[in-house]
C-alpha positions as CSV (number, residue, x, y, z in Angstrom):
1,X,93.1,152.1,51.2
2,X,91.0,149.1,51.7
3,X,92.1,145.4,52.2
4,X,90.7,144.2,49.0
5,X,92.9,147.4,47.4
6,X,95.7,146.2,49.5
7,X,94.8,142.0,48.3
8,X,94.6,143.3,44.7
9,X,97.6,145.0,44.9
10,X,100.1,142.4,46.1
11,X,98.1,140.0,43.8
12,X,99.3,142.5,40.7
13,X,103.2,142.8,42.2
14,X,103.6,138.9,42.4
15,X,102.1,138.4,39.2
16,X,104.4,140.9,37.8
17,X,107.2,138.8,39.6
18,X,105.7,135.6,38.1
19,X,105.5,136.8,34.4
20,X,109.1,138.7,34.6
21,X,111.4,135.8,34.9
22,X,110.2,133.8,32.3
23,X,110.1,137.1,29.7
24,X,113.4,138.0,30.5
25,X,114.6,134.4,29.9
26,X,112.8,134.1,26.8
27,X,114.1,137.6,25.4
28,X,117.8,137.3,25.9
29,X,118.7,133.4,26.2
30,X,120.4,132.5,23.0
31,X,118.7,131.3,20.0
32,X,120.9,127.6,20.9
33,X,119.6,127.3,24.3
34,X,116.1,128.3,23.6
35,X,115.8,124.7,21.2
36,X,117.4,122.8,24.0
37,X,113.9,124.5,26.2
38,X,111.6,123.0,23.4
39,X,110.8,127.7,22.9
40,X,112.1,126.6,19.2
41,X,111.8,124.5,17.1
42,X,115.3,123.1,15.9
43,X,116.0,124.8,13.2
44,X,112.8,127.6,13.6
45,X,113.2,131.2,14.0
46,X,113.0,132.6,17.9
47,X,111.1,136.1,16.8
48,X,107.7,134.0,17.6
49,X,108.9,133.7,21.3
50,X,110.9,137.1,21.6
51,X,107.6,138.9,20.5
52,X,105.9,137.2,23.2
53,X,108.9,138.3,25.7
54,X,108.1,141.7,24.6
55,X,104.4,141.1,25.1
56,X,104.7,139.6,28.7
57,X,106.7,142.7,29.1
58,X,104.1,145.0,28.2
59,X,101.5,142.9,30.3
60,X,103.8,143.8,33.2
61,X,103.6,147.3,32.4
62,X,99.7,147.1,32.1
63,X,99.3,145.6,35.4
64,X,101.0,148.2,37.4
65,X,101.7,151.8,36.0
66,X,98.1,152.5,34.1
67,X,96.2,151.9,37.6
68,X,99.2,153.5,39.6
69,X,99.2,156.5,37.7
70,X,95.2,156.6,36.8
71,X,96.2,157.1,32.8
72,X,94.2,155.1,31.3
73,X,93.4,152.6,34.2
74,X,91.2,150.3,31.7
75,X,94.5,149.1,30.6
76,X,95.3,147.1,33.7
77,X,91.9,144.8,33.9
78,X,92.7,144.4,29.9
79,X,96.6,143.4,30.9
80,X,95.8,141.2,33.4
81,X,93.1,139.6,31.0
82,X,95.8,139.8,28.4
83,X,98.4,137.8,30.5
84,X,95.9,135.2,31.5
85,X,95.4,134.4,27.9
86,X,99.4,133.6,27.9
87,X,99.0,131.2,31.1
88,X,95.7,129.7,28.3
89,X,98.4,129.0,26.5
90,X,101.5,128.0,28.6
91,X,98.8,125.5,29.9
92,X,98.2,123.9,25.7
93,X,102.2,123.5,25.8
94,X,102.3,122.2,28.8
95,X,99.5,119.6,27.5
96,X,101.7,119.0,24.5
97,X,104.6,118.2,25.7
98,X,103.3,116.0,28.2
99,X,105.3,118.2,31.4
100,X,101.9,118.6,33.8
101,X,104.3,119.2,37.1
102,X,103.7,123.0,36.1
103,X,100.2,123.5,35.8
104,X,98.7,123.7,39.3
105,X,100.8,127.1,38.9
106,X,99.9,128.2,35.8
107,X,96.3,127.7,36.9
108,X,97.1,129.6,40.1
109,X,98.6,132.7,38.1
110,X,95.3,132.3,35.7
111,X,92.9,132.5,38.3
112,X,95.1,135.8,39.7
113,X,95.2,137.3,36.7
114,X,91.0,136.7,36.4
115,X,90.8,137.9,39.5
116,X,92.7,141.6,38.8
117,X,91.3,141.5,35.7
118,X,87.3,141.4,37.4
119,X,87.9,143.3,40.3
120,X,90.0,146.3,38.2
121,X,87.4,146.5,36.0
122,X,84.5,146.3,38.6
123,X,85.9,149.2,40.5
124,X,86.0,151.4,37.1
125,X,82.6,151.2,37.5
């Protein structure tokens, strides 16, 4: 195993880290508190933000067990793509409602997750 494999690895495990939190969060907080987040609109149904829980989760999935196992390892570069598109778009509702403080992280974990994506798919070759 070479250091880049080794780099690209704990690149994938922390961004697993990084994207499990907030999925979990958004998949089992109650309806109430995710309004009182600014997830939901007052009022608004939470199956928007619970599909994308169960996306994140699948991301997660995608980054680890497809290159892990070698079953269908295309489908970690196309997670890791996948989950930068999310931080593309935690970035906009960031933007909206006017709380920058987070995005010097969320453009760390969208660089990561171009990088995975690239070098995954480079080494498929």
């Amino acid at each position: 195993m070479n250091i880049g494999n080794i780099i690209l690895w704990a690149i994938q495990v922390y961004l697993v880290y990084w994207f499990f939190g907030p999925a979990k969060m958004k998949l089992l907080t109650p309806t109430e508190k995710l309004v009182q987040y600014h997830l939901v609109p007052s009022g608004g149904s939470p199956t928007p933000i619970r599909i994308l829980a169960i996306l994140e989760f699948l991301g997660i999935v995608g980054l680890i067990l497809p290159w892990l196992t070698g079953i269908l390892p295309i489908l970690t570069p196309v997670s890791a793509l996948s989950l930068g598109l999310v931080m593309v778009g935690a970035a906009f509702f960031q933007f909206k409602t006017h709380n920058t403080k987070k995005l010097p992280k969320i453009v760390l974990a969208l660089i990561l997750c171009l990088v995975v994506a690239w070098f995954r798919y480079q080494e498929m070759g």
